[in-house]
Wavefront OBJ file of the C-alpha trace (Angstrom):
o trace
v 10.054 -1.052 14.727
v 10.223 2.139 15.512
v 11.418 3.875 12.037
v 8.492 1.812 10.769
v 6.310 3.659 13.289
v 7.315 6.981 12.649
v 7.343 6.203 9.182
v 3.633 5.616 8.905
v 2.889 8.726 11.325
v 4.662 10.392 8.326
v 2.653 9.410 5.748
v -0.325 9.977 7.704
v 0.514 13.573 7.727
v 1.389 13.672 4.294
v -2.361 12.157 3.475
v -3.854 14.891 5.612
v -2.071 17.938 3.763
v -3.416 16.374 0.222
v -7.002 15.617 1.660
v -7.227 18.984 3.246
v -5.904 20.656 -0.209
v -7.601 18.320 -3.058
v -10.091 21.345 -4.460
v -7.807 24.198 -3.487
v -5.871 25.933 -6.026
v -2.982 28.669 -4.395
v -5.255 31.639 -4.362
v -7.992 29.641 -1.973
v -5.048 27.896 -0.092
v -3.432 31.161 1.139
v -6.823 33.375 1.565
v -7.659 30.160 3.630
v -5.604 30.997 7.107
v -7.057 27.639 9.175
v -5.943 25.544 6.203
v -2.901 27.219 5.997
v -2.735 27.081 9.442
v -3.633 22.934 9.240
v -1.019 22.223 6.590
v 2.234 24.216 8.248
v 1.971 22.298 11.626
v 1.293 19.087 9.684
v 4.612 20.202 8.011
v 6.230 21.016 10.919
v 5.187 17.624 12.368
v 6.952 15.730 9.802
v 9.786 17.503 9.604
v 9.959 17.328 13.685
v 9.357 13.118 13.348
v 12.104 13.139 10.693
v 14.400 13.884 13.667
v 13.660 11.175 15.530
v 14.617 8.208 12.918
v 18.103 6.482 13.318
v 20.799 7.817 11.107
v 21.215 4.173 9.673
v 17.789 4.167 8.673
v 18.121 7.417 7.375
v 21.057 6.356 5.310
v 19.240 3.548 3.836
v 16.603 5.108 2.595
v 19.160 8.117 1.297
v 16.579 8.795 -1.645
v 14.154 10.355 0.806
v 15.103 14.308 1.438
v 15.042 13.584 4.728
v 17.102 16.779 5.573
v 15.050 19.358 3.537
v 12.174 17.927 5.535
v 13.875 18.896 9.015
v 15.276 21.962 7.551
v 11.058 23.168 6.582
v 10.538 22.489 10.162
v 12.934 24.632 11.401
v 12.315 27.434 9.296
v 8.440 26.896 10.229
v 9.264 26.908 13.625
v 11.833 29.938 14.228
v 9.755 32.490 11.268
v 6.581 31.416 11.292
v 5.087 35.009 10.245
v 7.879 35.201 7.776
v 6.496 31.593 5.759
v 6.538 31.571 2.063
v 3.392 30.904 1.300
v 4.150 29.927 -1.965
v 6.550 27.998 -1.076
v 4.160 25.725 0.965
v 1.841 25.672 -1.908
v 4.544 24.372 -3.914
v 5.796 21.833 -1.603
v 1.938 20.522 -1.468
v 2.028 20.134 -4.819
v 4.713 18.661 -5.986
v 6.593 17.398 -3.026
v 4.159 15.714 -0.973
v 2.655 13.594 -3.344
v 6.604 11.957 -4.299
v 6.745 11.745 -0.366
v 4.020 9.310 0.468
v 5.147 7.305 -2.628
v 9.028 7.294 -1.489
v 7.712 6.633 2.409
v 5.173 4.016 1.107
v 7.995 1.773 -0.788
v 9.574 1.867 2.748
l 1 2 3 4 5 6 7 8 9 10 11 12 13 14 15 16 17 18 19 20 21 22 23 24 25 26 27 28 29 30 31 32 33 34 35 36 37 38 39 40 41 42 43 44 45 46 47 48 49 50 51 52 53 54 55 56 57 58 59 60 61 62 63 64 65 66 67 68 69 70 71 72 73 74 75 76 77 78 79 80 81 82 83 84 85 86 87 88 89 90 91 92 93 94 95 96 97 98 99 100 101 102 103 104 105 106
């Protein structure tokens, strides 16, 4: 129950980095410092959530980069000035969408 939880918290944080991004391309996201702002603590979030699910559920669901998720979150939180901006953008694109596909199936 509560990896199912978490789980949907995930998602829901996933959802919110695509809604807030849908017209952007990278030059708007990163001139953009509240949305920028918005989408590295929703990043953070998951990555910080991620901790929280039991290893066997993590295990399970091995397909999921669970650790690259809690591994964002760390570098968020101890460099936040030093951020690849890019980076983010890229993880927007192309990661988050395969996330709340992987986490839906779930």
């Amino acid at each position: 129950m509560k990896n199912d939880i978490i789980v949907n918290k995930l998602i829901g944080y996933a959802k919110k980095i695509i809604d807030y991004c849908s017209d952007k391309n990278y030059e708007s996201f990163k001139e953009d410092t509240m949305l920028v702002e918005a989408c590295v603590f929703n990043l953070s979030q998951i990555g910080e959530l991620v901790r929280h699910l039991d290893n066997e559920f993590l295990e399970l669901h091995s397909d999921v980069p669970w650790a690259q998720m809690r591994g964002l979150r760390n570098r968020i939180i101890h460099d936040y000035e030093g951020v690849n901006l890019n980076l983010v953008w890229e993880i927007i694109v192309y990661d988050i969408p395969d996330l709340i596909i992987r986490l839906k199936k779930i």
